[in-house]
C-alpha positions as CSV (number, residue, x, y, z in Angstrom):
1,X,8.0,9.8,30.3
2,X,10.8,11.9,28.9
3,X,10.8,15.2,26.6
4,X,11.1,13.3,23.5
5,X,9.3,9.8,24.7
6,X,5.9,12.7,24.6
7,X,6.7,13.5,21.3
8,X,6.9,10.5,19.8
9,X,3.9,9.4,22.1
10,X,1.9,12.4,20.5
11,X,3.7,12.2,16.6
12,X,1.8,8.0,16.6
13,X,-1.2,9.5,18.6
14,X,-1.4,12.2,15.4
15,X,-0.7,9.3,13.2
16,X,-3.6,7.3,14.5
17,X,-5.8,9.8,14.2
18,X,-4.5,10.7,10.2
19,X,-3.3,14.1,11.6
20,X,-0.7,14.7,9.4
21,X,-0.5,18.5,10.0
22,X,0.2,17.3,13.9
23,X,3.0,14.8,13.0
24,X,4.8,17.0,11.1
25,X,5.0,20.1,13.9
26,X,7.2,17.4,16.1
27,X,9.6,17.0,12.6
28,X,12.4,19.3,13.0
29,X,12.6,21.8,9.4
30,X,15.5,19.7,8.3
31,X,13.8,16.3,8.9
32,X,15.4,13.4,7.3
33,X,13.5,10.2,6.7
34,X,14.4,7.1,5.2
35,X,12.4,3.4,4.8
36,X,12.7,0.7,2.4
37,X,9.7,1.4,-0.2
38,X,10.9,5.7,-0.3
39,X,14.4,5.4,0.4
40,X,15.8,9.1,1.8
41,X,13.3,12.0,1.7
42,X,14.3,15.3,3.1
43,X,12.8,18.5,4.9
44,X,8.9,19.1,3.3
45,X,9.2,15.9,1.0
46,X,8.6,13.9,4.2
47,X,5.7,15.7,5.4
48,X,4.3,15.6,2.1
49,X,4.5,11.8,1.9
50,X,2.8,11.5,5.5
51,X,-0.1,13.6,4.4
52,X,-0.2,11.8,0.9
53,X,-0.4,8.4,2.8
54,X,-3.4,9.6,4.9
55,X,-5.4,11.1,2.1
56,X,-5.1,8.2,0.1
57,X,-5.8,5.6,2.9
58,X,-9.0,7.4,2.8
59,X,-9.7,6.4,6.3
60,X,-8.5,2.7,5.9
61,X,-5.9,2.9,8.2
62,X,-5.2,1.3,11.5
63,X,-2.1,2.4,13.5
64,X,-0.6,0.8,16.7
65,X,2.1,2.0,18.4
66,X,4.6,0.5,21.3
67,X,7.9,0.8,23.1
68,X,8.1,3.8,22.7
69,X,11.9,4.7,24.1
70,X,13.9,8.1,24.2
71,X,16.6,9.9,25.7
72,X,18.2,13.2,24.9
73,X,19.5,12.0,21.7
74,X,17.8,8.8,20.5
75,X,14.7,7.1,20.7
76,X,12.6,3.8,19.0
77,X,9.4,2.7,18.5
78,X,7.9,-0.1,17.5
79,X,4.3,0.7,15.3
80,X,2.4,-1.4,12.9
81,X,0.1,-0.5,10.4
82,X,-3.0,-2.0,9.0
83,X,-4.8,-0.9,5.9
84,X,-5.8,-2.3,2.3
85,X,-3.0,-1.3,-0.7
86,X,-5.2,1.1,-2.9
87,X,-3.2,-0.5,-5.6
88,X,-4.5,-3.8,-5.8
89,X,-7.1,-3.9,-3.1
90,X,-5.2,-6.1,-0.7
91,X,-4.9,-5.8,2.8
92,X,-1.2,-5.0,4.2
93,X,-0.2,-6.1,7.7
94,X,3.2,-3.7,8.1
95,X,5.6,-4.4,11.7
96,X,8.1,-1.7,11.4
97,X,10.6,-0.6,13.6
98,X,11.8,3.1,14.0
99,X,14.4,5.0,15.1
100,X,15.0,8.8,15.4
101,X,17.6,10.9,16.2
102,X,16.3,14.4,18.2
103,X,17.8,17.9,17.8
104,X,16.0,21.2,19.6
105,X,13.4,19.4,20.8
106,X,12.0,17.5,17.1
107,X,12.7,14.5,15.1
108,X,15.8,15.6,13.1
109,X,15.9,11.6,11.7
110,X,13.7,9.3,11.2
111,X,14.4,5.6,9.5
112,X,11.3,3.1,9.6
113,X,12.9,-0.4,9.1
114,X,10.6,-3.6,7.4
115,X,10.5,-6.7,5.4
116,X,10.3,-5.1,2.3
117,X,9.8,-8.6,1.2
118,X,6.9,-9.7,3.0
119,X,5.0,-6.3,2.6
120,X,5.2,-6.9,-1.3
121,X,4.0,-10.3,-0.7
122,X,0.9,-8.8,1.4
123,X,0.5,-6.0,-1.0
124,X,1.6,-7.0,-4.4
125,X,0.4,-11.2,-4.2
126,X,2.2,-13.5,-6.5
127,X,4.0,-10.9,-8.0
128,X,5.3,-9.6,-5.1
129,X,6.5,-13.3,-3.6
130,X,8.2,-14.4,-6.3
131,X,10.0,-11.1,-7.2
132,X,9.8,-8.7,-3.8
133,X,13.2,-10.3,-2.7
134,X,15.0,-9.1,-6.0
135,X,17.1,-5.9,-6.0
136,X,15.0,-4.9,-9.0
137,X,11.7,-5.3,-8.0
138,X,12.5,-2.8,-4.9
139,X,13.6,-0.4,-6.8
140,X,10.6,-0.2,-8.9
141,X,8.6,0.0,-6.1
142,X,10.8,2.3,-4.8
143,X,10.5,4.8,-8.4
144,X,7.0,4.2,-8.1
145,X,6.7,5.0,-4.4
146,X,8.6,8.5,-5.6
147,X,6.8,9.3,-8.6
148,X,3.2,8.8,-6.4
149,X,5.0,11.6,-4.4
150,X,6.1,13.6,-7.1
151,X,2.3,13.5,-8.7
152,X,0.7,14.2,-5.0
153,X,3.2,17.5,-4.6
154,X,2.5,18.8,-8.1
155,X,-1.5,18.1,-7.6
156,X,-1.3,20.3,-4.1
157,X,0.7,22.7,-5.3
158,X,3.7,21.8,-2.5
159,X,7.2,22.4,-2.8
């Protein structure tokens, strides 16, 4: 297993065991991260949104991690996570794939990609099948995704 295959190993490991504090220790301070629901967060914002993820999963959260792949520079993962959307009380079924870039020995980037689609559908119900696909419709889930944030970071105080 290389250098950076053991810190992804132990970043899903953390993740799994809704150890945010852990996760973010292998994020590099000027962490980037991007996915389809928050769209590109930078340095604390993305640490934030991990720990905001756990807390509110309340223990509800399944993760599963595999291929896990790195080099110097690069690396992938596949991981999929299983928990009910607090929103609507539905349970979400989310196959994403990542991929990170490594600087110093930490994530510098980090882009989760998924079926925004279908985890609206899972999520959302018929709202989310008959409008997840539109341009729109992401991008209110996306300004809702970011004002959740927004409210978590001003409720604990983080920057």
């Amino acid at each position: 297993m290389t250098a950076n295959e053991k810190i992804l190993t132990k970043f899903y490991t953390a993740f799994a065991n809704a150890d945010a504090a852990t996760m973010c220790q292998c994020y590099h301070p000027d962490i980037q991260f991007r996915d389809p629901v928050f769209g590109l967060l930078k340095g604390n914002d993305v640490c934030q949104m991990w720990k905001m993820l756990i807390e509110s999963s309340k223990g509800n959260i399944k993760i599963e991690f595999s291929d896990v792949k790195a080099n110097e520079y690069t690396g992938a993962a596949q991981w999929i996570a299983t928990y009910t959307f607090s929103k609507t009380n539905r349970k979400v079924v989310n196959i994403i794939q990542a991929q990170f870039q490594f600087k110093e020995g930490f994530i510098i980037k980090h882009s989760d990609y998924f079926d925004i689609w279908k985890w609206s559908k899972q999520a959302l119900g018929t709202n989310g099948y008959l409008l997840g696909w539109t341009g729109f419709f992401q991008n209110k889930i996306h300004q809702q995704a970011l004002l959740s944030l927004k409210k978590y970071k001003k409720t604990n105080h983080a920057n």
